[in-house]
C-alpha positions in Angstrom: -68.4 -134.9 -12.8 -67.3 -136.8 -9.8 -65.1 -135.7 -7.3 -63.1 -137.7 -5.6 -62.8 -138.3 -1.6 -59.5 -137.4 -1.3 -59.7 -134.1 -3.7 -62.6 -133.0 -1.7 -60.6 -134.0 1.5 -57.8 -131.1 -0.1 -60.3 -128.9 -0.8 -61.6 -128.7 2.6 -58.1 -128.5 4.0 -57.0 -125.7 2.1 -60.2 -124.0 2.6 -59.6 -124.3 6.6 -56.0 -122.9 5.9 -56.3 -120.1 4.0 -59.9 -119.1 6.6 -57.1 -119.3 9.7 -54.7 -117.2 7.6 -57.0 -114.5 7.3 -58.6 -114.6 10.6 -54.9 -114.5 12.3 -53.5 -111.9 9.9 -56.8 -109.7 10.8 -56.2 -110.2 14.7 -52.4 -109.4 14.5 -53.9 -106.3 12.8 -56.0 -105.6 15.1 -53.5 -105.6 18.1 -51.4 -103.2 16.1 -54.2 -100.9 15.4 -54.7 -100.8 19.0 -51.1 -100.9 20.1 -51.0 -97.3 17.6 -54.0 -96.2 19.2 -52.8 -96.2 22.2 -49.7 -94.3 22.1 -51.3 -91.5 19.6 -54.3 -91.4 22.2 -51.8 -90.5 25.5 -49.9 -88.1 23.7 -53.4 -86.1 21.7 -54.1 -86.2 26.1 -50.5 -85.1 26.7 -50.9 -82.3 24.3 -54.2 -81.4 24.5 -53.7 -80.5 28.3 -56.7 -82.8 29.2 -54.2 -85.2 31.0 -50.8 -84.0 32.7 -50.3 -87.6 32.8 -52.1 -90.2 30.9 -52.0 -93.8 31.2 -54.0 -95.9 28.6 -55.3 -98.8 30.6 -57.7 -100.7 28.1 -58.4 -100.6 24.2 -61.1 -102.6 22.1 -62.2 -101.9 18.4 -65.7 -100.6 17.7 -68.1 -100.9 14.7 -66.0 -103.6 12.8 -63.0 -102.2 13.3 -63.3 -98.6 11.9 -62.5 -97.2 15.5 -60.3 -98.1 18.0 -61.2 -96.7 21.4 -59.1 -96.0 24.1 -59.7 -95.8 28.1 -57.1 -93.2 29.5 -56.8 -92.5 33.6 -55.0 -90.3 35.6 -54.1 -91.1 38.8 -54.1 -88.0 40.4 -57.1 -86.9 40.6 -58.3 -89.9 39.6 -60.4 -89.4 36.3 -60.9 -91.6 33.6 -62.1 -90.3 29.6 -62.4 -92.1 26.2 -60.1 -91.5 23.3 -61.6 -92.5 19.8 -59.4 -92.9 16.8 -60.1 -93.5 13.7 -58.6 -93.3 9.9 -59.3 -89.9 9.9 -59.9 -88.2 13.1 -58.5 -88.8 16.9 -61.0 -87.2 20.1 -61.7 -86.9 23.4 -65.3 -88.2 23.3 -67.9 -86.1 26.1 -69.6 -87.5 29.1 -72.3 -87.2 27.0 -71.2 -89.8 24.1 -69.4 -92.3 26.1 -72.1 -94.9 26.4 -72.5 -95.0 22.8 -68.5 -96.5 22.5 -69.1 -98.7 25.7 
């Protein structure tokens, strides 16, 4: 069976459409993940009495996505720990760990 220039032309096409699709829903998800992350990591720090005042400053996703890890400072003193969220748990990660989520 022959297929014809301008059906494989539409095939192609579509193909390209419905690939940018994905790949934009996946990064809008993405952002949201890490939008969420941040928020529920200042306030675990809030809580938690690690921070009196916690500021998120950078996010990124880790190990396709599972995690969503969170830099939080304080000013004053300055110090600066990891927050790891994931589907089922949110930490404080040690000095210890932090390289591995670097």
């Amino acid at each position: 069976m022959k297929i014809s220039r301008n059906v494989a032309g539409s095939l192609v096409i579509a193909g390209l459409v419905l690939f940018g699709g994905y790949k934009a829903a996946a990064m809008m998800n993405e952002s949201a993940q890490l939008t969420v992350a941040k928020d529920q990591c200042k306030r675990f720090a809030q809580e938690r009495k690690v921070f009196t005042d916690a500021k998120p400053v950078d996010a990124w996703t880790k190990h396709d996505g599972r995690f969503a890890v969170v830099v939080l400072i304080q000013s004053e003193p300055f110090e600066q720990k990891l927050c790891v969220q994931s589907h089922y748990s949110l930490s404080i990660v040690s000095r210890l760990e932090e390289p591995f989520w670097y």
